[in-house]
C-alpha positions as CSV (number, residue, x, y, z in Angstrom):
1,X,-19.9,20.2,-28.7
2,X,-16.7,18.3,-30.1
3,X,-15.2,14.5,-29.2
4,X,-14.3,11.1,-30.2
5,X,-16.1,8.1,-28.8
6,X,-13.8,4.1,-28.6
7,X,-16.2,1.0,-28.0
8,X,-15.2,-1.6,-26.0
9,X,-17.1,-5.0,-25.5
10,X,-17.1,-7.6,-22.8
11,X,-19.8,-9.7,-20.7
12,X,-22.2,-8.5,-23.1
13,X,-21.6,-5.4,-22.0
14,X,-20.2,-2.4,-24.4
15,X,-18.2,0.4,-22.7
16,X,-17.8,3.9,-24.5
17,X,-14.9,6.0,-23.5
18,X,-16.1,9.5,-24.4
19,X,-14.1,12.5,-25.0
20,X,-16.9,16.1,-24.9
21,X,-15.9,19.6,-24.7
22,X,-19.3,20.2,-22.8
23,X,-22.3,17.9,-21.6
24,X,-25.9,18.3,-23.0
25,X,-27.9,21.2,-21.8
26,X,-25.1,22.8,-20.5
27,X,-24.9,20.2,-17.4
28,X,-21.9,20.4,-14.8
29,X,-20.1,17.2,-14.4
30,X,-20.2,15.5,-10.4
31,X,-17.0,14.4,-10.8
32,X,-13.7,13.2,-13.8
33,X,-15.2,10.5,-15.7
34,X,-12.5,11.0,-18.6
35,X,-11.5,7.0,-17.8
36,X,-8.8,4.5,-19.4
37,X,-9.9,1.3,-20.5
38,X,-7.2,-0.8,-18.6
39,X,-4.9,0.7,-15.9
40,X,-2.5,-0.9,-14.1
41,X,-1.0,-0.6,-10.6
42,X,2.4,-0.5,-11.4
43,X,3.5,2.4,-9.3
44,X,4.2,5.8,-9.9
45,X,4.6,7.0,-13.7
46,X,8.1,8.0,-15.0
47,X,9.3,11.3,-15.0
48,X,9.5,11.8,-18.5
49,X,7.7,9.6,-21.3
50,X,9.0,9.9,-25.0
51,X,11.0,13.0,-23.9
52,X,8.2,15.0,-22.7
53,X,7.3,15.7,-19.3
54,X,4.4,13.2,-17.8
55,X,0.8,14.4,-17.1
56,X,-0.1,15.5,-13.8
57,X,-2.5,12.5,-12.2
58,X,-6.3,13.9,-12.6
59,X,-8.0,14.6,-9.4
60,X,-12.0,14.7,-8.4
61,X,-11.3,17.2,-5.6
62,X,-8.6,19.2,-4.6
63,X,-6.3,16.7,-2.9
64,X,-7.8,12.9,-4.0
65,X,-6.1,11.4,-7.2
66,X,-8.8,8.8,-8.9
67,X,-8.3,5.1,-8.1
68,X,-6.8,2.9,-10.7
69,X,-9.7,0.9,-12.5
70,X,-8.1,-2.6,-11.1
71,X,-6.3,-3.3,-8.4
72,X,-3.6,-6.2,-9.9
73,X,-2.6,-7.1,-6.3
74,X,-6.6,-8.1,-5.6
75,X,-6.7,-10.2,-8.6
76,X,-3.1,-11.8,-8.3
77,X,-4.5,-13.0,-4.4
78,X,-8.0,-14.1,-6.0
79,X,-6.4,-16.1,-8.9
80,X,-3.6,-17.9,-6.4
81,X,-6.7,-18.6,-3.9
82,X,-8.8,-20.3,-6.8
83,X,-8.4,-22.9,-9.6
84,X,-7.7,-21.5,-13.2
85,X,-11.3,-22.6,-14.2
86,X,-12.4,-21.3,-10.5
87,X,-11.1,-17.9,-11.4
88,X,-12.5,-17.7,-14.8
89,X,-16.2,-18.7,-13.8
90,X,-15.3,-16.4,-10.4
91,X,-14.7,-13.5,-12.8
92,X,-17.6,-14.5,-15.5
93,X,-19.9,-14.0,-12.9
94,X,-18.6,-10.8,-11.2
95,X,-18.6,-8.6,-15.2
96,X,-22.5,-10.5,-15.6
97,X,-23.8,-9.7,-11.4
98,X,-22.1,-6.3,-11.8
99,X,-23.4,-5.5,-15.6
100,X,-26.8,-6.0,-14.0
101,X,-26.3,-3.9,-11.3
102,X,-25.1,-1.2,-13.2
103,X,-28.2,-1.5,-15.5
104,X,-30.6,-1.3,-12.5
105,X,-28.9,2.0,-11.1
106,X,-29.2,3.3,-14.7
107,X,-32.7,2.2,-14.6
108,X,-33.4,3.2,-11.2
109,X,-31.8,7.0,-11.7
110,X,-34.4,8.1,-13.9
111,X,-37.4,7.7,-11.0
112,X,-34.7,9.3,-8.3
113,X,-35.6,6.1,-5.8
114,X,-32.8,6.5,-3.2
115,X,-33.8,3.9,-1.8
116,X,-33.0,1.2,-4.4
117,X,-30.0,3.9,-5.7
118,X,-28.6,2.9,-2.4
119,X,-29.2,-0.7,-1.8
120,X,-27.9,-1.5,-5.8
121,X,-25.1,0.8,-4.7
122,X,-23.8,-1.1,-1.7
123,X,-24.0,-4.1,-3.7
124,X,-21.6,-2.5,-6.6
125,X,-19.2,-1.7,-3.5
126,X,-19.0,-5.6,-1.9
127,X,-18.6,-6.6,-5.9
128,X,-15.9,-3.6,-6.7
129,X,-14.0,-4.6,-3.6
130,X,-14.3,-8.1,-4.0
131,X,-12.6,-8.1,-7.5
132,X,-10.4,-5.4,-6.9
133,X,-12.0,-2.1,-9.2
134,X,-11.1,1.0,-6.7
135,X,-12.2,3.3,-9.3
136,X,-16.1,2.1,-9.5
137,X,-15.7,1.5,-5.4
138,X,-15.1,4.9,-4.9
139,X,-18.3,5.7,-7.3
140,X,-20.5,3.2,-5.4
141,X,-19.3,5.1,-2.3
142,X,-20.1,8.4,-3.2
143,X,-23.2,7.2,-4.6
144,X,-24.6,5.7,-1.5
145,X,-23.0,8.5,0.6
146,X,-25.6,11.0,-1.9
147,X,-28.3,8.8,-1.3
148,X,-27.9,8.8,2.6
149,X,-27.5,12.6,3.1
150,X,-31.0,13.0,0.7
151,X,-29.2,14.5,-2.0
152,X,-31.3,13.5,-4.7
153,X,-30.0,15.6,-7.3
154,X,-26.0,14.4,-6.6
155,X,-27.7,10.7,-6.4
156,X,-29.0,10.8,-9.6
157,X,-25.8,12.6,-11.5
158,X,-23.4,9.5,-9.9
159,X,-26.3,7.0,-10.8
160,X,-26.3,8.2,-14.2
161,X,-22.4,8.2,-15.4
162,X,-21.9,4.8,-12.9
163,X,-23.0,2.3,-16.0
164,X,-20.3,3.9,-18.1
165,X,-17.9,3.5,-15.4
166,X,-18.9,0.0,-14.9
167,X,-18.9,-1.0,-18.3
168,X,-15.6,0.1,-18.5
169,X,-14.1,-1.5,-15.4
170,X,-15.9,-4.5,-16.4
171,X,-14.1,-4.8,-20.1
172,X,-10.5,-3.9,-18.1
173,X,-11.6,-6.7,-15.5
174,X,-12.7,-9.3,-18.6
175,X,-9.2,-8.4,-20.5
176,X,-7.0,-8.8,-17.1
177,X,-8.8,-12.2,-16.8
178,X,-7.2,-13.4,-20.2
């Protein structure tokens, strides 16, 4: 197994964008979690970048492109809703509530407690939506959407790569604050 690892800090949190040729134990990913640390939703990318032709946008299933990790238009409405100091403290506490969560569904996946998966799941959805970070909204959904059908297995695969995810989000979220 071959890759290279970046580390990325914020809220306390440190986020490690991973690059592996293969997972441990020969383990078959749930879904993409090959993740930029900030992206941007500018629209669609040019046709051509540097005089090469641009990627093709990676997809988790056959049809359904991954979100972008913030949604700018969210956070443009929040901070024109809220005082400069309003949105700061707003967005303090959403990378320190959501860094918590995270941990606890990390925590959580190792007993397989759907249950709790689920309930720490919703609560990463309201917070993803609420701050505009599609990409770990879709996660909590598919994560609760595993827990509800029984599928402890699936559950505990999205538990376990949502804390990278979030920790990532969460530094993109803490840089598009400043």
């Amino acid at each position: 197994m071959w890759g290279m690892t970046n580390r990325h800090d914020a809220g306390g949190l440190s986020a490690k964008s991973e690059f592996r040729s293969g997972l441990p134990g020969g383990a078959q990913p749930d879904m993409a979690v090959a993740i930029p640390v900030i992206v941007t939703n500018h629209g669609p990318a040019p046709e051509k970048t540097f005089g090469r032709p641009a990627r093709p946008v990676r997809t988790i299933g056959a049809e359904t492109p991954l979100p972008p990790i913030l949604d700018d238009t969210i956070l443009e409405r929040l901070r024109e809703d809220t005082t400069t100091s309003g949105f700061s403290r707003l967005i303090d506490t959403a990378v320190r509530e959501t860094g918590e969560r995270a941990r606890r569904v990390e925590h959580v996946s190792g007993k397989a407690n759907l249950d709790t998966l689920d309930f720490e799941a919703h609560a990463l959805l309201s917070m993803s939506d609420i701050f505009g970070l599609p990409r770990l909204k879709d996660h909590a959904m598919r994560l609760i959407a595993a827990c509800k059908s029984g599928d402890t297995k699936r559950a505990v695969r999205l538990a376990r790569t949502l804390y990278p995810l979030a920790a990532t989000s969460l530094v993109a979220l803490n840089n598009w604050k400043q």
